[in-house]
N, C-alpha and C positions, 0 to 999 in steps of 0.2 A: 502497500500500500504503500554533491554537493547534492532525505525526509527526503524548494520551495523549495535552488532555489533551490522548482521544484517545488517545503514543505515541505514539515515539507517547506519550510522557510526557517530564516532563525527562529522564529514560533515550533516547529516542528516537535511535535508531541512524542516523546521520549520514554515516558512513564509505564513503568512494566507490571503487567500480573501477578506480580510474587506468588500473592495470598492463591490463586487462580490456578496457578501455577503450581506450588506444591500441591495443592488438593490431587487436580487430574495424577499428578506421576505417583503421589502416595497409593492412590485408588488402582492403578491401573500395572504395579512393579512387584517384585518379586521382595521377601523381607528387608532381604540385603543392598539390594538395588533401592529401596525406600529408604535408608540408611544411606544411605550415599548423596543421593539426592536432597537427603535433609541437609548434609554437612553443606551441599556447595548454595544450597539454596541461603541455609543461612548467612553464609560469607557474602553474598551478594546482599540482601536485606541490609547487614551491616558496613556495605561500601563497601568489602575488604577482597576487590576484585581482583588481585593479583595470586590473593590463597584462592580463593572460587576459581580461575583458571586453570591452578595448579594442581589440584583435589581434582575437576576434572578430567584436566590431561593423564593424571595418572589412574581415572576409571578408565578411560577410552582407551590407554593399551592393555588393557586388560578386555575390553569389550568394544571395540571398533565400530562395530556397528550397530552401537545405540542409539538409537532417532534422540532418543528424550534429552541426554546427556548434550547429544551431538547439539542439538539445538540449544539446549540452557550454554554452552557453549559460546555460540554465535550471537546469543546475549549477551554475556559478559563484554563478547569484545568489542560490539556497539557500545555498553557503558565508558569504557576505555576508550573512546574514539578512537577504535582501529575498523574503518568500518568496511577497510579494501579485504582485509582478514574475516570480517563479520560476512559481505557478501560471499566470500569464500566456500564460507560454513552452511550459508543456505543454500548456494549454488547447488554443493556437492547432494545436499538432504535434496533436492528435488530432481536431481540425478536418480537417485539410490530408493528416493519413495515419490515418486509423481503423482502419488492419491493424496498426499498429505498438503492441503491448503496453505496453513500455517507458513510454511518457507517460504511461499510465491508471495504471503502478503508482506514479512517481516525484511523480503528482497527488494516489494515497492516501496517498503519505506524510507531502504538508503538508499536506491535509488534518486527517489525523489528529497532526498536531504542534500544530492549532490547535483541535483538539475536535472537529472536525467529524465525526463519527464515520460518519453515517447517507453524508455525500458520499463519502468513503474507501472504504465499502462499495459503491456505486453504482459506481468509478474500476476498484477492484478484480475486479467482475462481468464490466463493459467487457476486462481487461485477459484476465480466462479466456476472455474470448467468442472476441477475439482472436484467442488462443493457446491453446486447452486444455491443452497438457503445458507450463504455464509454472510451475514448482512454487513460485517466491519468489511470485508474487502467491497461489498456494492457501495458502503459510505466512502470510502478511500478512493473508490474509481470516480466517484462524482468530484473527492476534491482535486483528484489527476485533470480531470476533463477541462474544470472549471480554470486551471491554469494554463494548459492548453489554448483554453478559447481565447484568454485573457492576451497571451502570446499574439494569436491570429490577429485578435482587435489593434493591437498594438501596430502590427507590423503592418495593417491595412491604413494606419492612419501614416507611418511614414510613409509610406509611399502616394499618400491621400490625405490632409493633412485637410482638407474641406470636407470628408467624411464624414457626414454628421449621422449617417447610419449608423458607422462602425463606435463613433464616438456617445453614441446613444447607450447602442448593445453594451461598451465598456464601462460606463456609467451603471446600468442595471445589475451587471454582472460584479461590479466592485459592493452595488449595496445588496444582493445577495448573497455573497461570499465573503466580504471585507478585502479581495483583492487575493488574499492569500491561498493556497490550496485549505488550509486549516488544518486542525489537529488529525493527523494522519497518525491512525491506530496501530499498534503493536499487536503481531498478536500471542495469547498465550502457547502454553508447548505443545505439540499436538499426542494424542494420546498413542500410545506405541501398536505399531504394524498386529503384533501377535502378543497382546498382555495375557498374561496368567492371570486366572480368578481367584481374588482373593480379596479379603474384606477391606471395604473402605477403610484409611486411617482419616481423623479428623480433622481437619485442615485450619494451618494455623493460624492464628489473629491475623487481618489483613495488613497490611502497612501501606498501600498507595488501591487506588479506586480499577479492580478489576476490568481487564476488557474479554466483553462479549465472547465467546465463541459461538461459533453457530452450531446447532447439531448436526446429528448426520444428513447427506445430502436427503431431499425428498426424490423417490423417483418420480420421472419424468411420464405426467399423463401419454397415454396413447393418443395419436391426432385422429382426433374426431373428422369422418368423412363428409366431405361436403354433400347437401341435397341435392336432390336432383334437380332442372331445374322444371318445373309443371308449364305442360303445351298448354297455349290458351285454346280454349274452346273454339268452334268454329267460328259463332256469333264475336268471342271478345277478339278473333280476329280479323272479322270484318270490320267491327268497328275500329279497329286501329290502320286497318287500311283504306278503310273507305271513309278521306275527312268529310267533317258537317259543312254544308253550303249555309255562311252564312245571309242574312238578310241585308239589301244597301244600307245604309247607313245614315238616319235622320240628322242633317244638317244642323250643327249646333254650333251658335256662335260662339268667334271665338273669347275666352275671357280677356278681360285688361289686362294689359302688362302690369306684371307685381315685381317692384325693382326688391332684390335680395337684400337681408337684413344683410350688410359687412359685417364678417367675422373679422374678429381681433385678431393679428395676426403675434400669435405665442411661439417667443423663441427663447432658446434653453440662458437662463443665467450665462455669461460669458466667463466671467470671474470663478465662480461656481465649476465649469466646465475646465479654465486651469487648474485652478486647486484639486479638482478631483485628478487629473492627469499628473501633477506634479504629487499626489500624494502617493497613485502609482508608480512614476520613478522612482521615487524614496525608498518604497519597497522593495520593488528589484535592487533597486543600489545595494540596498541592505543586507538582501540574499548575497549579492555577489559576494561582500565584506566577506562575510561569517562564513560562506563558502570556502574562500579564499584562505581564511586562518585555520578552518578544518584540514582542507586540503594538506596545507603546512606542517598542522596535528598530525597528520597520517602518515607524513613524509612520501606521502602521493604525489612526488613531482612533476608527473606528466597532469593529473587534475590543475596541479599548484600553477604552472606555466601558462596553463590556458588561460588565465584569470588576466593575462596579462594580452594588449593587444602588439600587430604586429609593430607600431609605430612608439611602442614603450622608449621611452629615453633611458638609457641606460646611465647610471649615477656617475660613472668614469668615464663615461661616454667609449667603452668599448661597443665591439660588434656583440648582437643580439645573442648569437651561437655561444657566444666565448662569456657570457653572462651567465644564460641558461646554466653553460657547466659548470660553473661558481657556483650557483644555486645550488645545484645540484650535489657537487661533492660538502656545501656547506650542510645541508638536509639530510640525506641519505646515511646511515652506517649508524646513528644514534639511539643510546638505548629506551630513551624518552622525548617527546618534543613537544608540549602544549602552549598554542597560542591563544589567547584569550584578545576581543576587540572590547572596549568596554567605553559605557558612554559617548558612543557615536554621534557626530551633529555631521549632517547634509544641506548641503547647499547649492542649488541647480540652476545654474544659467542656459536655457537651450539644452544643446545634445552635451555640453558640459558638468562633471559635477565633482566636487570636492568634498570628503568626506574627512573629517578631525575625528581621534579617538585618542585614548589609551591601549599600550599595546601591551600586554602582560606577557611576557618569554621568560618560558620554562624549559629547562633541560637537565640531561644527567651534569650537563658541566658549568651552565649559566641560570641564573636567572636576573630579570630585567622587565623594569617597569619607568615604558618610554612614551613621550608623546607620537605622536605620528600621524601625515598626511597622505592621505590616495588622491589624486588626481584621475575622475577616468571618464572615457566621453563614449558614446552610443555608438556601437557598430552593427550594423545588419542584427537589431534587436536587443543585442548582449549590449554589457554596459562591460569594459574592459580596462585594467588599469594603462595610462599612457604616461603617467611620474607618480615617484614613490619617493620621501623623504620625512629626515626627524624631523621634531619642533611642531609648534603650535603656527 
């Protein structure tokens, strides 16, 4: 279901089933296997996602191919912002179990945490095909669509910029949606291929607001045969072939001319119609930021690069190539890297926009807490960085 962009935006709803989550695997595992699951579940409850990774990894050599584990897994490592690793994990579970919904949604949600809108859409399809009565992936496809369209309207009004169609439809679609895809749902574990029956354990105190699963799929009615369709009778087919003649037609003057009431002619707030458009760039700008700093997180430097366009000015003013691989051997090989953007101010002139933050750098060997400026201007839709420096 770089979540918004994508959303599935920096909004992008994060919040895991724990409570939801131990219930199914306790109900559905073998004693031992429920013992295990409590250990890594609780280490995640209490943040302490690096023991919860490691308690896992050493169930899964012992047992490879546990969906449940596999999955709480691919959990952990979205907590961790490792979400090139997290897709991994779902990738391979919907490899190895293609009936199991859960993957496809929990794939459209980094998906679309990383922009990728159209993959998230494809995860999400996968996860209905599944599961038809699976209602969080038909909520999550709606908020995929609605960014999508958002995209479309967008890119019809650059190239159309007196579009008042398209700038109508983007106007509706901002105040049914707020612009964003929205809280794009997680979903819980899914219950294992072949569980042994054995009695429910009781599941423990919740700590964050359960999401939905759906039940098992409903099977698909039979299609109803269309009627036949009924011959008209002789009579009701004369009378459709043979029209009524009717009578000439008694002479009736004609009325006065009645000159039209003038309608008012109503056109949309102007001021109204910017603000709503600049409050849309704001957003995207915003996605890209938080995108961009994830990216970083992830040491996903080919995500991390794209965030940049091809006219970036380079701070030494070297060649573009010879940057990149700066970047790159500076990123790469690290055994932690968390970027945080904090307290973002946006400021939009035209296809221009400059964004001010705080830039919080974390690592195994620095940390830094620096001001910092994006410069990035609109290309073919994307908002892309073209100058990067310190200072306010």
């Amino acid at each position: 279901m770089p979540q918004s962009g994508s959303a599935l935006r920096s909004s992008l709803h994060k919040a895991l089933a724990v409570s939801g989550l131990v219930a199914s695997l306790l109900a559905a595992s073998f004693p031992a296997h429920a013992d295990d699951m409590a250990d890594v579940t609780k280490a995640v409850r209490a943040g302490q996602y690096a023991d919860a990774l490691s308690k896992a990894d050493a169930y899964l050599a012992k047992h490879p191919r546990d969906a449940q584990m596999r999955f709480l897994k691919g959990v952990i490592l979205n907590e961790q912002n490792k979400s090139a690793e997290a897709i991994a994990v779902f990738t391979k579970l919907t490899e190895d179990y293609p009936d199991l919904p859960e993957p496809y949604n929990n794939l459209a949600v980094l998906f679309a945490a990383n922009g990728q809108y159209d993959k998230a859409r494809l995860a999400l399809d996968n996860a209905i095909r599944t599961n038809p009565a699976y209602a969080t992936a038909y909520e999550n496809l709606g908020d995929v669509h609605a960014k999508l369209a958002s995209q479309a309207y967008d890119k019809a009004l650059q190239l159309d910029s007196s579009n008042t169609s398209a700038k109508s439809k983007l106007t509706m679609l901002r105040s049914l949606t707020g612009v964003s895809v929205g809280k794009v749902q997680t979903a819980a574990a899914p219950a294992a291929p072949t569980p042994a029956p054995v009695a429910a354990a009781p599941a423990p105190a919740p700590v964050s607001k359960p999401v939905a699963v759906a039940a098992a799929p409903v099977p698909t009615p039979a299609p109803v045969s269309k009627p036949a369709a009924v011959a008209p009778t002789p009579a009701s087919a004369a009378a459709v072939s043979k029209p009524a003649v009717a009578a000439a037609p008694t002479p009736v003057p004609a009325p006065a001319a009645v000159k039209p009431e003038a309608k008012p002619d109503i056109k949309p707030d102007q001021k109204t119609v910017t603000k709503q458009a600049q409050d849309i760039d704001t957003d995207d700008i915003l996605t890209a930021v938080h995108g961009w700093a994830k990216a970083w997180s992830d040491q996903d430097t080919k995500s991390y690069l794209d965030y940049y366009g091809n006219d970036f000015e380079t701070p030494k003013g070297e060649s573009h190539k010879d940057w990149a691989d700066e970047r790159r051997q500076r990123i790469e090989g690290k055994n932690r890297i968390e970027v945080k953007v904090d307290s973002p101010v946006v400021n939009i002139n035209g296809n221009t926009a400059t964004v001010k933050f705080r830039q919080i750098y974390t690592s195994d060997r620095l940390k830094a807490d620096s001001r910092k400026v994006l410069t990035l201007t609109k290309q073919n839709g994307k908002w892309l960085i073209k100058q990067e420096h310190a200072g306010s």
